[in-house]
N, C-alpha and C positions, 0 to 999 in steps of 0.2 A: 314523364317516364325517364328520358334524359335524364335529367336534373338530379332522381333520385340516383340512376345508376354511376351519376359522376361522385354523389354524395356517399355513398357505398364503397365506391373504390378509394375514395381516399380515406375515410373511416380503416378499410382493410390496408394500407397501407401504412397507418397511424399505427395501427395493431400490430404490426410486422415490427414494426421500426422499436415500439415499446419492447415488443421479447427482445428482439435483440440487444438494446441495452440494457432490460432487466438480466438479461442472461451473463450478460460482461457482467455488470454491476455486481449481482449475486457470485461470482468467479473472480472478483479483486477481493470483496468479503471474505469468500473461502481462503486466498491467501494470506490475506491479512489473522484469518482465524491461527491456519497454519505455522505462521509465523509467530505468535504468541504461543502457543503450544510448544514448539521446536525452544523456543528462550526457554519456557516452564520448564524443559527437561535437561537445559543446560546445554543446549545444543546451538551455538551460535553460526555455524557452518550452516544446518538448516533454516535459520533464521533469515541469514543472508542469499537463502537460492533465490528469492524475489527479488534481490536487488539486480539491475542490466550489472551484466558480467563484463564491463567497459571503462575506459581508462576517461572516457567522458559521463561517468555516475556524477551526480551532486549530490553530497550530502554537508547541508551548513547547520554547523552547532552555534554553540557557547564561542569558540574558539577559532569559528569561520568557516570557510570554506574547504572542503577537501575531495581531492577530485579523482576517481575512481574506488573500482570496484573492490583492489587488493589492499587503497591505502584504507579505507573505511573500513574491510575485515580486521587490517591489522591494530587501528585504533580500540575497536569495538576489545580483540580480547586483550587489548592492554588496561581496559577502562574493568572489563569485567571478566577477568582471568580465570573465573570458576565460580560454580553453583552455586557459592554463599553469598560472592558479589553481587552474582546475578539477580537474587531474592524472584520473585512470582512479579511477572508483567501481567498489567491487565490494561487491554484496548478498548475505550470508549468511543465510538464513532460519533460525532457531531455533523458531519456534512459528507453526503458523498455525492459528485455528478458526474454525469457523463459527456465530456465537452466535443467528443466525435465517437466514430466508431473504433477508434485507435488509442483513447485518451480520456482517461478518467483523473477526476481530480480529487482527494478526500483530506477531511479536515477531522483530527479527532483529538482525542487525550489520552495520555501515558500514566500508568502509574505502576511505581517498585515499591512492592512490601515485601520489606527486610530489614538489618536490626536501623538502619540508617535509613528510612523512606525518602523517597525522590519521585516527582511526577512534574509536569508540563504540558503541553502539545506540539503538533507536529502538522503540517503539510507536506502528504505526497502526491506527487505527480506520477501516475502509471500509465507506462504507455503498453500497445498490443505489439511488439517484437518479436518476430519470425514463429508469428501462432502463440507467445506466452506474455503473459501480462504479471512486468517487472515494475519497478519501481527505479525511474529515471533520476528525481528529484528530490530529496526528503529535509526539509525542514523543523529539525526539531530542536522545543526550547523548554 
C-alpha cells in the first residue's frame, strides 16, 4: 500500500508539473501567434511588445549582433518602413521546449510573402520576466 501511494504521488506531481509547462508552452505560442498578426496588420510596435524592453535584448541577424530593445525597434522599421515591405509573415514552429519554469526555448521558420519573398529560421529564447514571457534572445537567419 505504501509503495502504491509513493507511486500516486509522484504520478500527481508529474501531472502538476506537465500543466504547468503546457500552460507556459501554449502562452509563448499565443505570443508568438500575436505577433505574426500584429506584423500582418503592419504594426511593428505590436510585434515588438514580446521582445524584453532592455538594453541587454539580443537580437543576431545577417549583420551580427545588436543589443537592445530600442536598437532592434529602430532597425526592424528601417528594414521594413511600411505594409508593403512588410508583405504577410507566416511562423512555422519546428521545436518548442520548456528548459525551466522561467525559460523556454523555440526553434521555427519565417516566411515573407510579398513582391520579393524572403524566409529562413530563427532561435528564441523566452524568458518569464516580472509575470510576462518576452523574448530575451532571437536568432534569425
Amino acid at each position: 500500500m505504501k509503495k502504491l501511494l509513493i507511486i500516486y504521488c509522484l504520478f500527481c506531481g508529474l501531472s502538476l508539473l506537465a500543466q504547468r509547462q503546457s500552460k507556459a508552452v501554449n502562452q509563448v505560442l499565443t505570443n508568438i501567434k500575436t505577433q505574426e498578426d500584429s506584423w500582418n496588420k503592419g504594426d511593428v510596435r505590436g510585434f515588438m511588445d514580446y521582445y524584453w524592453k532592455n538594453d541587454s535584448l539580443k537580437f543576431i541577424g545577417s549583420k551580427g549582433i545588436t543589443y537592445g530593445w530600442q536598437k532592434t525597434y529602430d532597425n526592424y522599421i528601417k528594414g521594413y518602413p511600411n505594409k508593403d515591405a512588410m508583405g504577410v509573415l507566416i511562423f512555422t514552429i519546428k521545436e518548442i521546449t520548456q528548459l525551466s519554469k522561467t525559460s523556454i526555448y523555440v526553434i521555427g521558420q519565417w516566411e515573407l510573402k510579398k513582391e520579393k519573398p524572403a524566409g529562413g529560421y530563427f532561435t528564441l529564447l523566452w524568458k518569464k520576466i516580472k509575470g510576462q514571457w518576452v523574448i530575451v534572445s532571437d536568432h534569425t537567419s
